[in-house]
C-alpha positions as CSV (number, residue, x, y, z in Angstrom):
1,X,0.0,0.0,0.0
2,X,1.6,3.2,-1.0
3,X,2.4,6.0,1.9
4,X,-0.5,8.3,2.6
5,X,-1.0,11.6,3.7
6,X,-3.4,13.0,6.3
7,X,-5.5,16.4,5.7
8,X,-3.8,18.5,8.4
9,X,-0.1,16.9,7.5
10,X,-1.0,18.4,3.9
11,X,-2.3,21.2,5.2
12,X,0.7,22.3,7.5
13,X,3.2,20.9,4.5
14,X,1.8,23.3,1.9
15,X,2.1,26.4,4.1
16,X,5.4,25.6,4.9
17,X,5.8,25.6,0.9
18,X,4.0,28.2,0.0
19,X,6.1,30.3,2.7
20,X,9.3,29.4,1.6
21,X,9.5,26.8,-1.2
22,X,13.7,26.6,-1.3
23,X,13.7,25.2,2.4
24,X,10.3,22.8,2.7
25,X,9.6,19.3,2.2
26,X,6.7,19.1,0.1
27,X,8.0,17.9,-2.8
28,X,9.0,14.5,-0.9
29,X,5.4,14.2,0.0
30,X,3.8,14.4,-3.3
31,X,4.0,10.4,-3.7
32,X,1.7,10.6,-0.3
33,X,-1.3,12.9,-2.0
34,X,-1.3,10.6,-4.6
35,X,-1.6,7.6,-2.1
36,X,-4.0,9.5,-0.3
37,X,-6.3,10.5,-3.0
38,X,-6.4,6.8,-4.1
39,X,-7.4,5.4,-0.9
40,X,-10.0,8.3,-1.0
41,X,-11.4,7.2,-4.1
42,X,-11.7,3.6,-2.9
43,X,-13.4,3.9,0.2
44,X,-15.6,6.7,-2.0
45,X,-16.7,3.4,-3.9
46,X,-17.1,1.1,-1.3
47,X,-19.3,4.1,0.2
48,X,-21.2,4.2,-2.8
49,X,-22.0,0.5,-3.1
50,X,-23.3,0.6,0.5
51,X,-25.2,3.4,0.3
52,X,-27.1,1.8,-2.8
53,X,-27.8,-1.0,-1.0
54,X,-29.2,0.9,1.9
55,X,-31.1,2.9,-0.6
56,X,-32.9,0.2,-1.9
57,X,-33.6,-1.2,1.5
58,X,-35.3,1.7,2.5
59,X,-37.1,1.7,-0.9
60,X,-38.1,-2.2,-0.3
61,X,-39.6,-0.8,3.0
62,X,-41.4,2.1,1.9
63,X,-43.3,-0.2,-0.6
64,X,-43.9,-3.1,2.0
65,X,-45.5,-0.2,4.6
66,X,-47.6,1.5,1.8
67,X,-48.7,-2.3,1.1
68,X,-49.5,-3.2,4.7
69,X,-51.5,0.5,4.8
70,X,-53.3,-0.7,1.5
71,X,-54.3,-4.0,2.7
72,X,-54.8,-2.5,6.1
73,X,-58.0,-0.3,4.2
74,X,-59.2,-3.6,2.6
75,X,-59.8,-4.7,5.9
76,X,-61.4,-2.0,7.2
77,X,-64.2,-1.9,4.8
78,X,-64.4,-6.0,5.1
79,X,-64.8,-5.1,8.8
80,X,-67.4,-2.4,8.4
81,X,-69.7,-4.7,6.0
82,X,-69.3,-7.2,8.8
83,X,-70.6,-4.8,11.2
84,X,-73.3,-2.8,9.1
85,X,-75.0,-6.9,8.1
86,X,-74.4,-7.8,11.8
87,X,-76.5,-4.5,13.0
88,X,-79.6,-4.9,10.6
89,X,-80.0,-8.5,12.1
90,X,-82.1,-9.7,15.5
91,X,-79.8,-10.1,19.0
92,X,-76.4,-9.4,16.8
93,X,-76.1,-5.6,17.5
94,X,-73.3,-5.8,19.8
95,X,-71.2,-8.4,18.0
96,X,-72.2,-5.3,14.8
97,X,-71.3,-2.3,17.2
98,X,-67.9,-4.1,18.0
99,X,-67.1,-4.9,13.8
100,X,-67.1,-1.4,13.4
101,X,-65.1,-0.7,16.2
102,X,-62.1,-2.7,15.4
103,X,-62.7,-0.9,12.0
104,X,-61.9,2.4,13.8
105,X,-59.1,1.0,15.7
106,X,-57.6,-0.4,12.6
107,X,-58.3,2.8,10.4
108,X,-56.7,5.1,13.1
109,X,-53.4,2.6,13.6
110,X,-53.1,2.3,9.4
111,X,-52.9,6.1,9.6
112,X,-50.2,5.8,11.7
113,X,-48.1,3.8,9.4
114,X,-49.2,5.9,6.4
115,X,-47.4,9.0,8.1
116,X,-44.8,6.8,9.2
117,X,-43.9,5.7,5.6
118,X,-44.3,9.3,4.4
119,X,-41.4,10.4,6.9
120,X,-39.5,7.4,6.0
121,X,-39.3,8.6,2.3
122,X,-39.1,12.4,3.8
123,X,-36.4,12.0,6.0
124,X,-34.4,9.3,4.7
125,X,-34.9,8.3,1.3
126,X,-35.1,11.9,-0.3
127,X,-32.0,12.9,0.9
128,X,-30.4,9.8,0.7
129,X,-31.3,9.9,-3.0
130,X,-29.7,13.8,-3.9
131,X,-26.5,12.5,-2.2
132,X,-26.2,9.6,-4.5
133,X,-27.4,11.4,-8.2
134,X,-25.1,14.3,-6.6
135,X,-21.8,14.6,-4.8
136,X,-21.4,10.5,-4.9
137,X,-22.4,10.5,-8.7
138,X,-19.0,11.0,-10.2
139,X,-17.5,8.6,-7.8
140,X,-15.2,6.5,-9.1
141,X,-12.7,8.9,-11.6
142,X,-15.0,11.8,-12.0
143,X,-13.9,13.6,-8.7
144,X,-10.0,13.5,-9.1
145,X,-9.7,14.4,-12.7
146,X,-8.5,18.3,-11.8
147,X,-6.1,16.5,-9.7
148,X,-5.1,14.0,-12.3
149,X,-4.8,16.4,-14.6
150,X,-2.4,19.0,-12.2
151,X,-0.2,15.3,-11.3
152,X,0.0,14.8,-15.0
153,X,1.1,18.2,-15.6
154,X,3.2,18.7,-12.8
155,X,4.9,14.9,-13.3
156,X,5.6,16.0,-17.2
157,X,7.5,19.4,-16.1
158,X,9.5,17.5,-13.8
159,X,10.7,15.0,-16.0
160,X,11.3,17.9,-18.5
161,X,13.8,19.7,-16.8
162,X,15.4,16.7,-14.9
163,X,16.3,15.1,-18.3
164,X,17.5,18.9,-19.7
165,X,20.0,18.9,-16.4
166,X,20.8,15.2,-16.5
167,X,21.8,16.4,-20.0
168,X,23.5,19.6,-19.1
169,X,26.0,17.7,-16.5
170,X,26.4,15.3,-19.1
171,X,27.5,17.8,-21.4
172,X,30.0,19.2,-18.6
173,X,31.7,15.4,-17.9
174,X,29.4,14.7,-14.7
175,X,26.9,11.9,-14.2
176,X,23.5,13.1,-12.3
177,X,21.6,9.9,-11.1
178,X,18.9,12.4,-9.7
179,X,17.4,16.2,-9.8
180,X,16.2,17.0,-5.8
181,X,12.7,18.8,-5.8
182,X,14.5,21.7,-3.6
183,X,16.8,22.3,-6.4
184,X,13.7,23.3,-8.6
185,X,11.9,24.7,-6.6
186,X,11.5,27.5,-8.2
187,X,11.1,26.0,-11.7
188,X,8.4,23.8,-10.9
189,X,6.3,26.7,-7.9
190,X,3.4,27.3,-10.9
191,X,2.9,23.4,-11.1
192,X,3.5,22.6,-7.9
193,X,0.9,25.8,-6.3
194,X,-1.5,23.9,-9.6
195,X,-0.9,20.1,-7.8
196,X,-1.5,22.0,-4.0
197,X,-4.6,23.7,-5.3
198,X,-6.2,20.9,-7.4
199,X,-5.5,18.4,-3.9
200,X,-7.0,21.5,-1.7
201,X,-10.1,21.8,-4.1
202,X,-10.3,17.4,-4.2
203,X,-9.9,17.3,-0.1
204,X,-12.9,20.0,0.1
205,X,-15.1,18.0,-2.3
206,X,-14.4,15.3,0.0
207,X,-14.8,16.8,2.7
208,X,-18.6,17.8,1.9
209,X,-19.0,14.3,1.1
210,X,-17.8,12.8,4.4
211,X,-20.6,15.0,6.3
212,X,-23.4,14.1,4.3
213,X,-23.0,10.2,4.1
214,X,-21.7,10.5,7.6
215,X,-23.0,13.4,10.1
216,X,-25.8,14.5,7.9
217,X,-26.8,11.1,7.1
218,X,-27.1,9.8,11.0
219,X,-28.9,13.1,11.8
220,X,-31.6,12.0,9.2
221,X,-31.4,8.5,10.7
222,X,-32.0,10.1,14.5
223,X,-35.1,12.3,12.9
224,X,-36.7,9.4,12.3
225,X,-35.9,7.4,15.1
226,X,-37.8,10.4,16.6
227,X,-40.6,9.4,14.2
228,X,-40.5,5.7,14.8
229,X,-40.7,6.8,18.7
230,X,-43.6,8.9,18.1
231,X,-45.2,5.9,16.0
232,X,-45.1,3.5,18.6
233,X,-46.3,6.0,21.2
234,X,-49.2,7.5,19.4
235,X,-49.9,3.8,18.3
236,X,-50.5,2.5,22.3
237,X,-52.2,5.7,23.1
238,X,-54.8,4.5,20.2
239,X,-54.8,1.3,21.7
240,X,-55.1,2.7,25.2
241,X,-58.0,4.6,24.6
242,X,-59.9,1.9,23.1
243,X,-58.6,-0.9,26.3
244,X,-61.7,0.3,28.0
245,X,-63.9,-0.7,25.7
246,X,-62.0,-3.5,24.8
247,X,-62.5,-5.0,28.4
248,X,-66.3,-4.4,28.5
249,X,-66.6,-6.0,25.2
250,X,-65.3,-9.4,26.4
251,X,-67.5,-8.8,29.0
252,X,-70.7,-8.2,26.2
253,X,-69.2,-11.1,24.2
254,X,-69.4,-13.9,26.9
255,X,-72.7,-12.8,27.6
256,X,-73.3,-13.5,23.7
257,X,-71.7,-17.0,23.6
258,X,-73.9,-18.1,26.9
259,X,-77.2,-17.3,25.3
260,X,-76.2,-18.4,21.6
261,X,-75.0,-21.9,23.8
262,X,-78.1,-22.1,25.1
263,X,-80.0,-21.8,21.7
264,X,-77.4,-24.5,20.6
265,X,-78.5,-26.9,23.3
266,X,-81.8,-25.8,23.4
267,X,-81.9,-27.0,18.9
268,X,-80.0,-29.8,20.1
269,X,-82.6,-31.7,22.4
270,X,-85.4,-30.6,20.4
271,X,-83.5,-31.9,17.2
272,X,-83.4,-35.4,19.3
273,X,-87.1,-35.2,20.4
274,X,-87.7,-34.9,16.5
275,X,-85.5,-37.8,15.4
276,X,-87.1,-40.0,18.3
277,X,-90.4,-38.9,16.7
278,X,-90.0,-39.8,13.4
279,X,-88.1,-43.2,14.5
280,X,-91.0,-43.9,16.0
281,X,-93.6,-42.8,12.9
282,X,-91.6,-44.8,11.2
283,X,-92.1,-48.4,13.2
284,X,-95.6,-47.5,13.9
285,X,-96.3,-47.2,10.1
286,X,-94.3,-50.6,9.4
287,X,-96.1,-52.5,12.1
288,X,-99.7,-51.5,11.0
289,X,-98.5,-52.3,7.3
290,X,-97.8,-55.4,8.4
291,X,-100.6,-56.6,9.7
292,X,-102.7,-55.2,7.0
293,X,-100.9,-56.8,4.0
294,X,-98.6,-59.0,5.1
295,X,-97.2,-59.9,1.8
296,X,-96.6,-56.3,0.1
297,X,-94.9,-55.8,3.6
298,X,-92.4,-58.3,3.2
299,X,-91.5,-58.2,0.0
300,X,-90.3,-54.9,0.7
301,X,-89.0,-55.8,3.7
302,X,-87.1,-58.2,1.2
303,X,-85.9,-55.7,-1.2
């Protein structure tokens, strides 16, 4: 892994080279920016890929909650036909008043979720969405090309005038294996102030980057924990108020299932009377056909 740079060592290198270029060090430390600026660019990616994913998390979510709130509205209507058939019926008004209560309850929690989806897109995926078409859009190249362009630049200068003073001591009977950065220093100040600003202007870029995918993004992510916090609470509140009723209506319901019971037993033992009845019809009329015609009777006791 090649040698990197942090922000405030460039920081304090430049100034010390743009104060006196003979005496600092910042030519050494070019090699470093460029390390930097590629490790930048990687994690920029890996950033991006997770940040996709998360986006189409949130997106999978959105849709699942705006399904659950459509579904949700099926069932209040189902519930409210339920209750509406139960109340134009004889002895079935309470189990009707009690349909249309759960379709209340159900109606007010749905609308719950609906907001709840509407700050989840709000809060999270809107933003989450301009920080990927914007500032992460050019990631990876797009970003460092002023910088690319400035090493490029600054790398062909070099090169330039260390091979024109390789040649020069040539010419004079010396051998130069290499041209120190100090030594041009002066030579190379418009390429090298170009490579300082083109880093400065790439560091700033990422800098605005950093805080949105990082502070800005986790502030969005506390907004709607606020949200989800005020979901759950407004949800028990609904269910609270309705507990109450709740209670007396298992109350009201037992009562139901003890008369409805007795109708049951009461069907029940007349249903056996019946059947003993007509078991009974039924041997009479064989006896007394018997005894009248004898043969008609058993041939069809026969058959």
């Amino acid at each position: 892994m090649p040698e990197q740079i942090t922000v405030p060592e460039f920081i304090r290198e430049t100034w010390d080279d743009y104060k006196s270029p003979t005496t600092s060090t910042f030519c050494g430390k070019m090699g470093h920016c460029k390390g930097s600026v590629s490790a930048i660019e990687e994690n920029l990616f890996f950033d991006r890929s997770g940040l996709t994913k998360m986006k189409k998390s949130i997106k999978a979510l959105y849709s699942s909650g705006n399904m659950h709130v459509t579904n949700e509205s099926y069932l209040v209507d189902n519930l409210r036909k339920l209750g509406n058939a139960a109340l134009s019926r004889e002895n079935e008004v309470e189990i009707g008043n009690a349909f249309l209560k759960f379709a209340v309850i159900t109606e007010q929690l749905s609308a719950l979720m609906k907001n709840l989806m509407q700050n989840l897109n709000n809060i999270l995926m809107f933003p989450l969405e301009n920080l990927m078409k914007g500032d992460l859009r050019g990631v990876k190249g797009d970003l460092k090309k002023p910088f690319d362009k400035a090493c490029k630049e600054h790398d062909a200068k070099f090169n330039k005038i260390e091979k024109e003073k390789k040649q020069l001591a040539k010419e004079a009977g010396m051998v130069r294996s290499e041209v120190t950065g100090a030594e041009i220093a002066e030579e190379m100040e418009k390429e090298r102030r170009m490579f300082q600003l083109q880093t400065c202007e790439y560091l700033i870029k990422v800098n605005d980057i950093k805080t949105k995918k990082g502070v800005n993004l986790l502030e969005h992510l506390v907004e709607y924990y606020h949200s989800q916090t005020n979901y759950f609470l407004d949800g028990m509140n609904t269910i609270e108020h309705f507990k109450t009723y709740i209670d007396e209506l298992v109350l009201a319901l037992n009562k139901v299932k003890v008369r409805q019971d007795n109708e049951k037993k009461q069907l029940l033992d007349l249903r056996e009377a019946l059947r003993t009845s007509i078991s009974a019809y039924k041997e009479t009329s064989e006896r007394r056909m018997s005894i009248s015609n004898p043969i008609l009777f058993r041939s069809q006791v026969k058959r």
